[in-house]
C-alpha positions as a Markdown table, in Angstrom:
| # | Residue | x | y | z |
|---|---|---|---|---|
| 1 | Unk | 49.7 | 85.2 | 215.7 |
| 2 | Unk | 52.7 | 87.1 | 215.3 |
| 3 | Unk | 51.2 | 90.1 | 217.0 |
| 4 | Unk | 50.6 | 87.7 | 219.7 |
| 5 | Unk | 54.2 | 86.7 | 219.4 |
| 6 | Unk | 55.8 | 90.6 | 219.4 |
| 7 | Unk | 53.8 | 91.3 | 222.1 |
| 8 | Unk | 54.8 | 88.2 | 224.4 |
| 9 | Unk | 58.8 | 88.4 | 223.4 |
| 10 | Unk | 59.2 | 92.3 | 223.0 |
| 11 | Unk | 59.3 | 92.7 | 226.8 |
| 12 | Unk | 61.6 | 90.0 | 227.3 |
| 13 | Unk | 64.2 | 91.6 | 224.4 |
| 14 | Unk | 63.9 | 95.2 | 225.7 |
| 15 | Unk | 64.7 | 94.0 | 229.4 |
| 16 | Unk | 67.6 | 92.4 | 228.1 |
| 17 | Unk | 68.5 | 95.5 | 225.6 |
| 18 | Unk | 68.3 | 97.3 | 228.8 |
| 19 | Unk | 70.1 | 95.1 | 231.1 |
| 20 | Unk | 73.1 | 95.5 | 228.7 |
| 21 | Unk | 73.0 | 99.3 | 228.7 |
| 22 | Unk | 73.2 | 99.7 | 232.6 |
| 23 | Unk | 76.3 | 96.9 | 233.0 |
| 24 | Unk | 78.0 | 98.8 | 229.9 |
| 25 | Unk | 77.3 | 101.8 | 231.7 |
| 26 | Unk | 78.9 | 100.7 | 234.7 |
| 27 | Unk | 80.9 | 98.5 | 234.4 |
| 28 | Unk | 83.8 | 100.5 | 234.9 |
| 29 | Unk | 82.8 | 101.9 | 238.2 |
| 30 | Unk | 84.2 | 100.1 | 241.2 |
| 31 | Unk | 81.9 | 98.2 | 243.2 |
| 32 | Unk | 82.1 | 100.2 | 246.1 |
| 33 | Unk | 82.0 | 103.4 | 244.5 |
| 34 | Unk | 79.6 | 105.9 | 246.8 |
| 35 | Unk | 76.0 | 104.9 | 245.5 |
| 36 | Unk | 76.5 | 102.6 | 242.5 |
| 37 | Unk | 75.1 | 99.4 | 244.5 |
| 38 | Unk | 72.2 | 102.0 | 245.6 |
| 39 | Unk | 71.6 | 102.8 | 242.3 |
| 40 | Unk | 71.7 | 99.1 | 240.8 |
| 41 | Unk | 69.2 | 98.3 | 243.4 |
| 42 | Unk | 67.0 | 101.2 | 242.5 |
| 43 | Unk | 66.5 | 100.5 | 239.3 |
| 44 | Unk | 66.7 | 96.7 | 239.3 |
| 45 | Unk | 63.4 | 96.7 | 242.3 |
| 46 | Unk | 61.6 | 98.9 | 239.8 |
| 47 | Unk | 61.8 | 96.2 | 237.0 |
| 48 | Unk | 60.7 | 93.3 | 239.7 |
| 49 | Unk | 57.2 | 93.5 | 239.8 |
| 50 | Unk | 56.6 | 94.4 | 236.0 |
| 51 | Unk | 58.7 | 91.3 | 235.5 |
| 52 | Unk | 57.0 | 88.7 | 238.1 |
| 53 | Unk | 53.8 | 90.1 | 236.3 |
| 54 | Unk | 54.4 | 88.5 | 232.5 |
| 55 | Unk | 51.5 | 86.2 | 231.7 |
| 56 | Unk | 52.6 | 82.7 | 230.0 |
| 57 | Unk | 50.9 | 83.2 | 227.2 |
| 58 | Unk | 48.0 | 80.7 | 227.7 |
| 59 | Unk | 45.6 | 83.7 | 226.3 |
| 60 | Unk | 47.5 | 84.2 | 223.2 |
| 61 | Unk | 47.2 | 80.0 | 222.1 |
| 62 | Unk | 51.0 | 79.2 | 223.3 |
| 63 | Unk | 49.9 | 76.6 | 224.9 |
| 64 | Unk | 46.6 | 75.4 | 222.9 |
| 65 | Unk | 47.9 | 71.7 | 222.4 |
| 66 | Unk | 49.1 | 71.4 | 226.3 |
| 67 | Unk | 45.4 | 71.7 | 228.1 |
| 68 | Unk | 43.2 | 69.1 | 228.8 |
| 69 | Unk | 40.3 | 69.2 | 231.5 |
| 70 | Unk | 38.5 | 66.5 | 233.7 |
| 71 | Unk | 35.5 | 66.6 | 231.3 |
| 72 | Unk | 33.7 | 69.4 | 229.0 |
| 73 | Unk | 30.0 | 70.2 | 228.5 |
| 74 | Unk | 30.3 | 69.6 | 224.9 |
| 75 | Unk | 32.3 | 70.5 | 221.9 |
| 76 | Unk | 31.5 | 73.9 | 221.8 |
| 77 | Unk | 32.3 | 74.5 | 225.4 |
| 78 | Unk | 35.8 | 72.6 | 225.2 |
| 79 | Unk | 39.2 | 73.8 | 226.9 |
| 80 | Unk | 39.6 | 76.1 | 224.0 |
| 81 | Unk | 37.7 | 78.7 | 225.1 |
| 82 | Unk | 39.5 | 78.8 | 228.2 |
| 83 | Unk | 41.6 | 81.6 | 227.6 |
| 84 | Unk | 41.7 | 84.9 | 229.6 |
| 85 | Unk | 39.1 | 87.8 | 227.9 |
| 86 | Unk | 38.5 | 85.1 | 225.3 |
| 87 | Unk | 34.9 | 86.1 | 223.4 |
| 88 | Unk | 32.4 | 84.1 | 222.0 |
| 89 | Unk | 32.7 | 82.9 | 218.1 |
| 90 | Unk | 30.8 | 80.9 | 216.4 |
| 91 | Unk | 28.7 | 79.8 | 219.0 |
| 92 | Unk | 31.9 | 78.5 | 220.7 |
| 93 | Unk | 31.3 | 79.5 | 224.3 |
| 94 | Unk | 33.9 | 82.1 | 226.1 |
| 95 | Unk | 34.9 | 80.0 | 228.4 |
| 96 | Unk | 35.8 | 76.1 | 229.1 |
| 97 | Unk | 32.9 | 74.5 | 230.8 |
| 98 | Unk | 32.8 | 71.3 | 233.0 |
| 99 | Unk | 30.4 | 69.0 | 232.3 |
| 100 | Unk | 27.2 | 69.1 | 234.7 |
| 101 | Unk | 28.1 | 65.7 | 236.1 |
| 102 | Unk | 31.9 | 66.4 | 236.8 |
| 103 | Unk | 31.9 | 65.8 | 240.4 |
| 104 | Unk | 35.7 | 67.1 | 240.5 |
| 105 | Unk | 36.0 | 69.6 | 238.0 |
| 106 | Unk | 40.1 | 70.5 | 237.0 |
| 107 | Unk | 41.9 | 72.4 | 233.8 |
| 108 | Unk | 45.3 | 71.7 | 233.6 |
| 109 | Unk | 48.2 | 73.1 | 231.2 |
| 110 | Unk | 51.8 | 71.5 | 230.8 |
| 111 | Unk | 54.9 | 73.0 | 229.8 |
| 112 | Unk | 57.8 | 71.6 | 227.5 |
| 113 | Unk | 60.5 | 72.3 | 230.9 |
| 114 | Unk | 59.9 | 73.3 | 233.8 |
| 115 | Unk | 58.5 | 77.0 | 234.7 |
| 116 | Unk | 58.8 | 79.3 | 237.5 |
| 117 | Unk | 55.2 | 79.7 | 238.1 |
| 118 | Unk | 54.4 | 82.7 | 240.1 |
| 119 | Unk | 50.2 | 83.2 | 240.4 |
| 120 | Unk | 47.5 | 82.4 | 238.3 |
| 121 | Unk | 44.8 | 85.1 | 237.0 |
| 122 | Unk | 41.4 | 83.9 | 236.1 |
| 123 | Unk | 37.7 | 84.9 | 234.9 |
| 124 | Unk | 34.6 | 83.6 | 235.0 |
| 125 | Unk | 32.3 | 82.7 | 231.5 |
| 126 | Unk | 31.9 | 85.9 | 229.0 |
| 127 | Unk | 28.9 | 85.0 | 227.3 |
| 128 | Unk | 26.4 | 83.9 | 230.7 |
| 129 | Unk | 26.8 | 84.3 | 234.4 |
| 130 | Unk | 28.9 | 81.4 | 235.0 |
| 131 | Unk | 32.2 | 81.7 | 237.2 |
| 132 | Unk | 34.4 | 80.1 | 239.9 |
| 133 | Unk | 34.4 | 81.4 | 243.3 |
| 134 | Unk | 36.8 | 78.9 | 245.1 |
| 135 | Unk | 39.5 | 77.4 | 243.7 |
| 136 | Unk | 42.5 | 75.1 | 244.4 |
| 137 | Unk | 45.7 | 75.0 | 242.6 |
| 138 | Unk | 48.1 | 72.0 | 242.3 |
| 139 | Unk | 51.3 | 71.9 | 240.8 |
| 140 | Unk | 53.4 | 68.4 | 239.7 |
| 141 | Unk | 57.0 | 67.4 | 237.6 |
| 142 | Unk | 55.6 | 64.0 | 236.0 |
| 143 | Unk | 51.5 | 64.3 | 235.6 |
| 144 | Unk | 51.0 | 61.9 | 237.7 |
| 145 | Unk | 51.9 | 62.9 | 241.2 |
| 146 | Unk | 50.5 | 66.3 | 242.2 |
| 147 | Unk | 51.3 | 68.8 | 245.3 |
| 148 | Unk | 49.0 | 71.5 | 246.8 |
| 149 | Unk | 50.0 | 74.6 | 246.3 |
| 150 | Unk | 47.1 | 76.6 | 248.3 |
| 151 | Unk | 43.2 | 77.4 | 247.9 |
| 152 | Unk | 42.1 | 80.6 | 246.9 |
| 153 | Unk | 39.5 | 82.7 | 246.7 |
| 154 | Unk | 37.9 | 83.4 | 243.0 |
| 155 | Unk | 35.3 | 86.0 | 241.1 |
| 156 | Unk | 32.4 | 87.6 | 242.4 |
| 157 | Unk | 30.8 | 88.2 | 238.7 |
| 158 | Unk | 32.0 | 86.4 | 235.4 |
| 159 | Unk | 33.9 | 89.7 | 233.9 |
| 160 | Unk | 36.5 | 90.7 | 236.4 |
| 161 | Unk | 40.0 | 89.0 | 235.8 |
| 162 | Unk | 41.7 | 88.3 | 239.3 |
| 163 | Unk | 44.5 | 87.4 | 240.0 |
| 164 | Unk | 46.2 | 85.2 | 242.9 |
| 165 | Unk | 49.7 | 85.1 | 243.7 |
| 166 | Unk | 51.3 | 82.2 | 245.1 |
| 167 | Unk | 53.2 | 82.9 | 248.6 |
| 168 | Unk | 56.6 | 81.4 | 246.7 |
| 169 | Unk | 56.8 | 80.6 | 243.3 |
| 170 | Unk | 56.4 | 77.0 | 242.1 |
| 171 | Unk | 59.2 | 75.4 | 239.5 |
| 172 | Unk | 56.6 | 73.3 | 237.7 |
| 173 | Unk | 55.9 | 71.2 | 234.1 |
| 174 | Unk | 52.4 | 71.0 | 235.4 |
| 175 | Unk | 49.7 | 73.2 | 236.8 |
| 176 | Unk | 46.5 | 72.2 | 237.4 |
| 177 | Unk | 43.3 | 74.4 | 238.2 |
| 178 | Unk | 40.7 | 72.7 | 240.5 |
| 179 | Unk | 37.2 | 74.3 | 240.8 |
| 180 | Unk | 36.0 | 73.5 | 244.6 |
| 181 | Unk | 33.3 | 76.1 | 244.3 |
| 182 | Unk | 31.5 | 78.1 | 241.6 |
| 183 | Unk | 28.3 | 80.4 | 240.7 |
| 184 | Unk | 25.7 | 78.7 | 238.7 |
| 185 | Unk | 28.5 | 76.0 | 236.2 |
| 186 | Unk | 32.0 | 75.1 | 236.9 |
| 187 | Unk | 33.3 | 77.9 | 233.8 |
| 188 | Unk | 36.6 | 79.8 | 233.6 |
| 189 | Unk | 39.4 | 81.4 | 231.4 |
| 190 | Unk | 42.3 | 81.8 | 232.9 |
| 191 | Unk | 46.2 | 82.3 | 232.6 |
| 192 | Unk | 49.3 | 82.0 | 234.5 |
| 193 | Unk | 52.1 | 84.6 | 235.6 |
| 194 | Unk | 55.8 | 83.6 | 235.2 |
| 195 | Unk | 59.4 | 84.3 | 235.5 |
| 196 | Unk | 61.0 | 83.7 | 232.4 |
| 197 | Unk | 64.0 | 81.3 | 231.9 |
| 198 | Unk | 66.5 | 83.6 | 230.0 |
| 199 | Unk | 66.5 | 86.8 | 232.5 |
| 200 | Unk | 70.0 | 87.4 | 234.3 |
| 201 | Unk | 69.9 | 85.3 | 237.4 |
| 202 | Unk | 70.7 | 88.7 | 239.8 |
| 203 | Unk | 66.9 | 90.0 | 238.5 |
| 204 | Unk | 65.5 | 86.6 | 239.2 |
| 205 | Unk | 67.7 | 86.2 | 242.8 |
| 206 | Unk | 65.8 | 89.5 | 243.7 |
| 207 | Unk | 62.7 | 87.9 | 242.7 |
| 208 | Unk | 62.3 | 85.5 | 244.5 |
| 209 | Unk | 63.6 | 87.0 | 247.3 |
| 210 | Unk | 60.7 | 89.3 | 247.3 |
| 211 | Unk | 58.5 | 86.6 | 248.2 |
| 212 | Unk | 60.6 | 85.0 | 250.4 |
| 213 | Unk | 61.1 | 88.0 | 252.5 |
């Protein structure tokens, strides 16, 4: 658990660490000085993608007491083993599995605020050939009322994560998974890609303008 926690937070810190070195750095430059906004701009689009890239953390049990599901196959196929590259323990199966009568199969997570959501990665059932190969994600502030945010395509075999990136990113408390098609049983693991809360708003501005644009 607290590797799991290093390895979550450590990127956030050394951004910031980093962040502070460049403004320091410059600070005493005038704005218009020849090539100082060129070379903000350089080195802020390099950080952009590695940044709109973090995973929540639903792999690493963040968010273990925040998922529920329309139904599951049975204790040992709960929402538990929904978490991205989770393996099979204790005959616990490596994925969360709908039950065979779930007409409408859905895995949602909720968050204590609300998060900028930016894509979802998911990954069919480790342990048998069991994965989703259409999805729909939905997104809502209250857990009752829910918006569409698009349908996307899923996996082709139950190992490969992929990942689907949402045309603009979705402020959010809840996020909800909804299988339309699958190979074999409604199975997945997934997680979702965010833009955390505490990064200087000019990184986040730039952001989003990348999907805007």
């Amino acid at each position: 658990m607290l590797w799991n926690i290093i390895n979550k937070s450590f990127p956030i810190f050394f951004f910031n660490i980093w962040w502070c070195y460049i403004y320091f750095k410059l600070k005493d430059y005038p704005i218009d000085s020849n090539g100082i906004k060129e070379y903000i701009n350089t080195i802020v689009t390099k950080k952009i993608n590695v940044i709109s890239d973090y995973f929540l953390g639903i792999q690493y049990g963040d968010f273990d007491d925040r998922i529920r599901a329309s139904s599951e196959y049975n204790s040992n196929h709960s929402v538990k083993g929904c978490k991205l590259n989770k393996i099979m323990e204790n005959s616990h199966s490596s994925a969360w599995c709908a039950s065979s009568s779930d007409k409408n199969p859905w895995i949602e997570v909720s968050f204590p605020e609300n998060y900028l959501i930016t894509g979802v990665s998911i990954q069919g059932r480790g342990d048998s050939d069991q994965y989703v190969t259409k999805f729909r994600v939905l997104y809502s502030s209250d857990g009752i009322n829910y918006l569409n945010i698009s349908e996307f395509e899923g996996n082709s075999n139950n190992t490969k994560v992929v990942k689907r990136q949402f045309s603009i990113p979705i402020y959010a408390k809840y996020i909800r998974i909804q299988i339309l098609e699958y190979h074999n049983h409604p199975s997945l693991r997934f997680d979702l890609h965010y833009i955390p809360n505490n990064i200087p708003d000019l990184i986040k501005n730039k952001i989003l303008n990348k999907f805007i644009c």
